[in-house]
VMD Tcl script that draws the C-alpha trace (Angstrom):
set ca {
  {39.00 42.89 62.66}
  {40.85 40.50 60.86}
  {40.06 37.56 62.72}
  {36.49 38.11 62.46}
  {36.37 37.72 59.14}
  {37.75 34.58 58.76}
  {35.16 32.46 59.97}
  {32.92 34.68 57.92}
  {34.76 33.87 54.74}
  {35.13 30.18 55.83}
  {31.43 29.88 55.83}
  {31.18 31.95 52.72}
  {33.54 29.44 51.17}
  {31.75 26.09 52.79}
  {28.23 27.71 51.76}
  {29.62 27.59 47.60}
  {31.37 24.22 48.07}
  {28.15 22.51 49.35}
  {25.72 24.40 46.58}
  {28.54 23.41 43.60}
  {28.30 19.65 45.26}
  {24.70 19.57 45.32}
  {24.58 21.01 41.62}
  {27.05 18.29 40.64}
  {24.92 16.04 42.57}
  {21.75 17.09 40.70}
  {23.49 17.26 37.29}
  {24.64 13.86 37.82}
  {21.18 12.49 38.39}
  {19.64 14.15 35.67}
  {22.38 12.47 33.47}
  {21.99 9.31 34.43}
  {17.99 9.39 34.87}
  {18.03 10.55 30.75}
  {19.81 7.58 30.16}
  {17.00 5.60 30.96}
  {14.74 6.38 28.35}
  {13.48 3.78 26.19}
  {13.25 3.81 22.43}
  {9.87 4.46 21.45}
  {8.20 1.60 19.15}
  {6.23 1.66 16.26}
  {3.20 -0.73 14.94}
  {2.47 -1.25 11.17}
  {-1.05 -2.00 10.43}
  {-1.51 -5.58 8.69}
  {-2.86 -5.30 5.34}
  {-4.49 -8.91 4.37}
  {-6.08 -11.01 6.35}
  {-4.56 -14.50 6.51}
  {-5.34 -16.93 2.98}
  {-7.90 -19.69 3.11}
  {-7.66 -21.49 0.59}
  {-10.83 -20.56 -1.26}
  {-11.18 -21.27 -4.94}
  {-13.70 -18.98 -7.35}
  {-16.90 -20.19 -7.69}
  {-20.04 -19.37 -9.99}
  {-22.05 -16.84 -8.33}
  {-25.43 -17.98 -7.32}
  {-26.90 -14.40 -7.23}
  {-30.84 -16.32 -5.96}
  {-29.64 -17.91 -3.04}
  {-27.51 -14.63 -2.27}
  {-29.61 -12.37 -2.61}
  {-32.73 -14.72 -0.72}
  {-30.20 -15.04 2.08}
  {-29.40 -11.10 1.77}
  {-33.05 -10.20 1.93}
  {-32.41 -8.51 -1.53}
  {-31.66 -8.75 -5.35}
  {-27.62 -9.15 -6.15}
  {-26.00 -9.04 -9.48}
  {-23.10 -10.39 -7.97}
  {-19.70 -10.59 -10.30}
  {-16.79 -12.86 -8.45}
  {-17.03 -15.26 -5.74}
  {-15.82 -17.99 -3.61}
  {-17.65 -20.15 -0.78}
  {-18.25 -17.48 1.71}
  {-17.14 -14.13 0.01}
  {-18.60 -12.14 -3.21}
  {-18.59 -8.99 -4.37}
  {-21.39 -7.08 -6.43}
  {-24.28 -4.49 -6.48}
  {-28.03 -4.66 -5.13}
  {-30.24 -4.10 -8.07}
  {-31.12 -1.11 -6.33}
  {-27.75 0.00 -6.20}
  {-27.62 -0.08 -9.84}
  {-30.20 2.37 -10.54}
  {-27.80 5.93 -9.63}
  {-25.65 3.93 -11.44}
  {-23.72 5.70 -14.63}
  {-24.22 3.16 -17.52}
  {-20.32 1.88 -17.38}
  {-21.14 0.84 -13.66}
  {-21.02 1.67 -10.24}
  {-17.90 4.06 -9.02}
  {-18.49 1.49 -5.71}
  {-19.55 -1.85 -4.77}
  {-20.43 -4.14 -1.66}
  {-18.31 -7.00 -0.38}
  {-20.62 -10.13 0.54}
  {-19.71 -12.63 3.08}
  {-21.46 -15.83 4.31}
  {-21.57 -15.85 8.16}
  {-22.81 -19.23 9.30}
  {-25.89 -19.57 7.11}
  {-26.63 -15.47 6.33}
  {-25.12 -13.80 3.56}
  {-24.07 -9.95 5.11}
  {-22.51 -7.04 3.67}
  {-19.48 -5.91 5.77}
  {-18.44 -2.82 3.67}
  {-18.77 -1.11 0.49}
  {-15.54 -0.07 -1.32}
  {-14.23 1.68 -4.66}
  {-13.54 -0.36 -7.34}
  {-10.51 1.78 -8.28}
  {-8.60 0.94 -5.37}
  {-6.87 -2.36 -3.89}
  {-8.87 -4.11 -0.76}
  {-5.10 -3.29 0.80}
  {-5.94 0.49 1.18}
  {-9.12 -0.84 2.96}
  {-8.88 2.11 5.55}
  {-9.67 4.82 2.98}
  {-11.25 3.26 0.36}
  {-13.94 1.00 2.16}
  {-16.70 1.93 4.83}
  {-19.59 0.19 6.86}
  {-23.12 1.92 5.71}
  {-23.97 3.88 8.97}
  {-20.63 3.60 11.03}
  {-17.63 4.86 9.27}
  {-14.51 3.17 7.91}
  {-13.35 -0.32 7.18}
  {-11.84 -2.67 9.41}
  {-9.52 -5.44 8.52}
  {-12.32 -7.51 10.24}
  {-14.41 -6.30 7.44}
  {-11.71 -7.49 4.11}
  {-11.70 -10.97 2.55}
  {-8.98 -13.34 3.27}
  {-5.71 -12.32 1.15}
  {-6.00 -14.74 -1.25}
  {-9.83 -14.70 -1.82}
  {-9.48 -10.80 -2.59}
  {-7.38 -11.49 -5.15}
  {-10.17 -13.86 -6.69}
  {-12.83 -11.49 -6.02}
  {-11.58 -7.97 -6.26}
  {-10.05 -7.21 -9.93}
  {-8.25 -3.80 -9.03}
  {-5.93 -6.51 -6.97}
  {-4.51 -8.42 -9.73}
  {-4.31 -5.21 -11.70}
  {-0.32 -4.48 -12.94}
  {-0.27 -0.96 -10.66}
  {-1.13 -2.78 -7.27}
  {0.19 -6.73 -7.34}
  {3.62 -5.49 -5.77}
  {1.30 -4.04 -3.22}
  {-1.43 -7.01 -3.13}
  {0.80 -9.89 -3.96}
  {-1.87 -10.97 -6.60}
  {-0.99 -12.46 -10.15}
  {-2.19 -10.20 -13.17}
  {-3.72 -11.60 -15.68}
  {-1.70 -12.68 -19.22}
  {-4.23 -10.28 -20.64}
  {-3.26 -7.27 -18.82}
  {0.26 -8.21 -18.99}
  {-0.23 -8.11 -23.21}
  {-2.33 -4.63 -23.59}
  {0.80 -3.08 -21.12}
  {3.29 -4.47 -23.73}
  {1.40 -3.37 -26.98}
  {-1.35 -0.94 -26.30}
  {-0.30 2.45 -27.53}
  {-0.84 5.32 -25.61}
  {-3.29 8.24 -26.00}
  {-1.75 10.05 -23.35}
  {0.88 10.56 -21.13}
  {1.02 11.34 -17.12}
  {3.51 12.37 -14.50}
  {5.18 9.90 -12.41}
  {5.49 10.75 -8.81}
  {6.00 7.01 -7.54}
  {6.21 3.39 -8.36}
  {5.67 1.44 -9.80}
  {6.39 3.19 -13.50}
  {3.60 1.93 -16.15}
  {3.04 2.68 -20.00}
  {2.28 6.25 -20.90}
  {4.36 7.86 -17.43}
  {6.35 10.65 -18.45}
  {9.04 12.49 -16.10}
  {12.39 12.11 -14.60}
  {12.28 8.94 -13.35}
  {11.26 7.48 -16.89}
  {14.69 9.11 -18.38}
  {16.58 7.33 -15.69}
  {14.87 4.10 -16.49}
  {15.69 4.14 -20.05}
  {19.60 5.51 -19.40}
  {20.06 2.25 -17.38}
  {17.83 -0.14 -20.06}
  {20.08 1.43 -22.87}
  {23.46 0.69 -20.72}
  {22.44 -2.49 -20.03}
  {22.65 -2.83 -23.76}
  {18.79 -2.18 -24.82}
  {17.70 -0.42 -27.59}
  {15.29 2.63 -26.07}
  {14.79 5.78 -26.91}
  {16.10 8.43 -24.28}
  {12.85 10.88 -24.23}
  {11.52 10.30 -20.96}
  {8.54 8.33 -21.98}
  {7.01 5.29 -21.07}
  {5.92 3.96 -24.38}
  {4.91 0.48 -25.32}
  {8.89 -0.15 -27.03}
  {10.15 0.61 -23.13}
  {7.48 -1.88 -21.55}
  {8.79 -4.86 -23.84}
  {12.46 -3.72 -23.09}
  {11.78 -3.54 -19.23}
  {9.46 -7.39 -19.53}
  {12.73 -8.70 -21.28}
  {15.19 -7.30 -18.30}
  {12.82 -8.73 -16.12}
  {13.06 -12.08 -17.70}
  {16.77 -12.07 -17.80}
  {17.13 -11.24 -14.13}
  {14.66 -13.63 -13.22}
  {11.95 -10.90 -11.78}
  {8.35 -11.23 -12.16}
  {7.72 -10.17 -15.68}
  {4.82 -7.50 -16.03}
  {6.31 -4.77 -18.68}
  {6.00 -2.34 -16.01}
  {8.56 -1.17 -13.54}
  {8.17 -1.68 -9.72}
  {10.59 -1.45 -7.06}
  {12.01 -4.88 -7.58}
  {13.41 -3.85 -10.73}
  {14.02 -0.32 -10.08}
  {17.03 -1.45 -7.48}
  {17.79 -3.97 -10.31}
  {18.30 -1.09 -12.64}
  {19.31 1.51 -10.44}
  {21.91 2.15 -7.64}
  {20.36 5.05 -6.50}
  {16.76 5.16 -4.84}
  {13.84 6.51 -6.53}
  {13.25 10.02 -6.21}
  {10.64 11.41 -4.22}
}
mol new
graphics top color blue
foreach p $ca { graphics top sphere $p radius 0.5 }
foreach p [lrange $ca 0 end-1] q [lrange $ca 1 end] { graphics top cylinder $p $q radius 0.2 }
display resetview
């Protein structure tokens, strides 16, 4: 009896040793196959279109609009890009002007109208702000040339967007955000941080100013006494001075990132 089950446990026993080798086998090649796997990659969507070189021009809203096939009361423009309203356009218009406008743009010898976009917004934010009449949203092929949308498109060059567009404010700007007092005050959530913000991040602004040896009030707003404080720190560290305060001199300020 005994010697019959021997072979019967020597099978048993070669049975386990060849599944645990095959599960080895199969853990190993699941091991080394994970090892394989490739970091995924990510693609950030451009923003401008290359500069051209364009210079402003005087708007010539009769051979525009004769080109267009319809009256323009254009307002900025270079050679081959303008932007404006139809005269039709103007007519829903509320008397302090249209909400939206049209970007022009000379292809060969026919003025078009690639896309209409809100004159609140930078031509950076293209994708949400701008649309084609009868197909749906902006393109990059549809946005001025990075350099000619800060000619034509004033939202560009205004002091909340030119970290974002790269466009030079205007001295005038720069002025009413030094001295222009405020008739209210709003809640920062994000950069940059602009006359009459209020909030945390203000407080912390004004903690590092008054370290640095500025004389600010500690009250966690953004009044016109904190924009010439912040336009003279910006001066001394040799940032772009604009009274307001964008990431540039947040990290200048600050060793800590902004909240949010």
């Amino acid at each position: 009896m005994l010697k019959r089950l021997v072979p019967i446990a020597l099978l048993i026993l070669t049975a386990c040793g060849g599944s645990s080798a095959s599960t080895n086998s199969t853990t190993a090649s699941v091991v080394a196959s994970s090892t394989t796997l490739s970091a995924p990659t990510t693609t950030v969507a451009e923003l401008f279109n290359p500069a051209s070189g364009e210079k402003a021009v005087d708007c010539d809203n009769k051979a525009v609009g004769a080109s267009y096939g319809e009256k323009v009361k254009l307002e900025f423009c270079t050679a081959t890009w303008a932007m404006g309203d139809t005269d039709q356009d103007t007519w829903n218009c509320p008397k302090e002007g249209c909400a939206q406008t049209r970007l022009y743009h000379l292809v060969g010898d026919k003025w078009t109208s690639p896309a209409i976009c809100k004159r609140d917004k930078p031509l950076t934010r293209f994708a949400l702000s701008c649309y084609v009449p009868n197909a749906g949203p902006a393109t990059l092929a549809e946005i001025p040339p990075k350099d000619v949308a800060c000619i034509i498109w004033q939202t560009n060059k205004s002091l909340t967007y030119v970290e974002e567009t790269g466009c030079t404010p205007s001295k005038a700007d720069i002025n009413v955000s030094l001295s222009a007092e405020c008739t209210g005050y709003f809640a920062a959530v994000s950069l940059p941080l602009e006359k009459c913000d209020t909030g945390g991040a203000v407080t912390v602004m004004q903690k590092q100013l008054r370290a640095a040896g500025y004389s600010v009030s500690v009250d966690g707003y953004f009044g016109p006494a904190l924009a010439k404080a912040v336009f003279a720190f910006q001066g001394k560290k040799g940032l772009q001075q604009l009274g307001i305060i964008d990431s540039a001199t947040w990290d200048a300020l600050s060793p800590k990132a902004f909240p949010g």
